[in-house]
C-alpha positions in Angstrom: -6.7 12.3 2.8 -8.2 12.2 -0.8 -6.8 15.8 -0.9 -3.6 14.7 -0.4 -3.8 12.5 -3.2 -4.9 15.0 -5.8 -2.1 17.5 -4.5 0.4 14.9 -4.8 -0.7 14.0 -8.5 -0.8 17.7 -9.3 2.9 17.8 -8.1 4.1 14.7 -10.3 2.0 16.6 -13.4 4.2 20.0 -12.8 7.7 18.0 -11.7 7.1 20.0 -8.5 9.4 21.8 -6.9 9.4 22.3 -3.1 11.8 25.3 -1.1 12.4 23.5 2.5 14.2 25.5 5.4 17.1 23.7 7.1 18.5 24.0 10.9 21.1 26.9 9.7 18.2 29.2 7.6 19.1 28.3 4.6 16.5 27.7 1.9 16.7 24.3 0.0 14.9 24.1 -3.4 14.1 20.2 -3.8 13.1 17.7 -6.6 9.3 16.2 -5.7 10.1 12.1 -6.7 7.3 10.0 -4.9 5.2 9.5 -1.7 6.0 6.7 -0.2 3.4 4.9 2.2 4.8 2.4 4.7 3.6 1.3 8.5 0.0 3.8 8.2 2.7 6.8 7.4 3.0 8.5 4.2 6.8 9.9 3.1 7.8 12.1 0.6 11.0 11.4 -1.2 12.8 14.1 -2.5 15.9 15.0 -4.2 17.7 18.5 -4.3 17.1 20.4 -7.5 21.2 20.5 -8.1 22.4 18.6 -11.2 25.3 17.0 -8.9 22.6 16.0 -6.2 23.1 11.8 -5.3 20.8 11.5 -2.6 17.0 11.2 -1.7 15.7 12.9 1.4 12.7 10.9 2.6 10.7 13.0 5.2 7.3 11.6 7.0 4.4 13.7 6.2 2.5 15.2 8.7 -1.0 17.0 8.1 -2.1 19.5 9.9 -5.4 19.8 8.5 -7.2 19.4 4.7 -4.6 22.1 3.3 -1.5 22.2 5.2 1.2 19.6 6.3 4.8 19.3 7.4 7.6 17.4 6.3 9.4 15.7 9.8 13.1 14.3 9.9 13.2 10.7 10.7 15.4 9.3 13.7 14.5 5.8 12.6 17.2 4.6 10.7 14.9 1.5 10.2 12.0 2.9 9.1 14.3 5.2 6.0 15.7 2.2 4.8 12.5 0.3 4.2 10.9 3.7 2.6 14.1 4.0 0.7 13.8 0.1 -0.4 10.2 0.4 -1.1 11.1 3.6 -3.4 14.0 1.9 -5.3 12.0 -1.0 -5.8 9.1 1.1 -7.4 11.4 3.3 -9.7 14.4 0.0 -10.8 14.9 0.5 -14.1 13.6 4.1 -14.4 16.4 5.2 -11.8 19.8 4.3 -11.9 20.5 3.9 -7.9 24.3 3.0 -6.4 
């Protein structure tokens, strides 16, 4: 996944921003913060590009091949909190979290 890891630089350069889809059809325009790797998974951890947004939305990153991945929900309320964790602990200081 070297690929991976020059596209996610290049997004952390430009302060990236990233148009999701939700259930309804609606587009999303969302903040690029950090991939997160945890348990042989990588996450990305986003937050919506709205100046009142107050939560992260961690997604596991699927690749589909050298170019192309999806972002999948996670079910695992486990699994976000330790991503989350991992991503606090990384940014304390530079983020103020509640």
């Amino acid at each position: 996944m070297a690929n991976n890891a020059d596209y996610m630089e290049e997004m952390e350069n430009e302060g990236a921003l990233i148009t999701l889809t939700d259930d309804e059809g609606n587009e999303i325009e969302f903040e690029f913060l950090d991939v997160v790797e945890y348990d042989g998974d990588e996450y990305i951890v986003l937050i919506e590009n709205d100046e009142d947004a107050d939560e992260v939305v961690i997604l596991r990153i699927n690749a589909l091949d050298e170019e192309t991945e999806e972002y999948i929900s996670i079910d695992d309320e486990e699994v976000l909190q330790t991503v989350f964790e991992m991503f606090k602990k990384q940014y304390k200081g530079d983020i103020n979290f509640e």
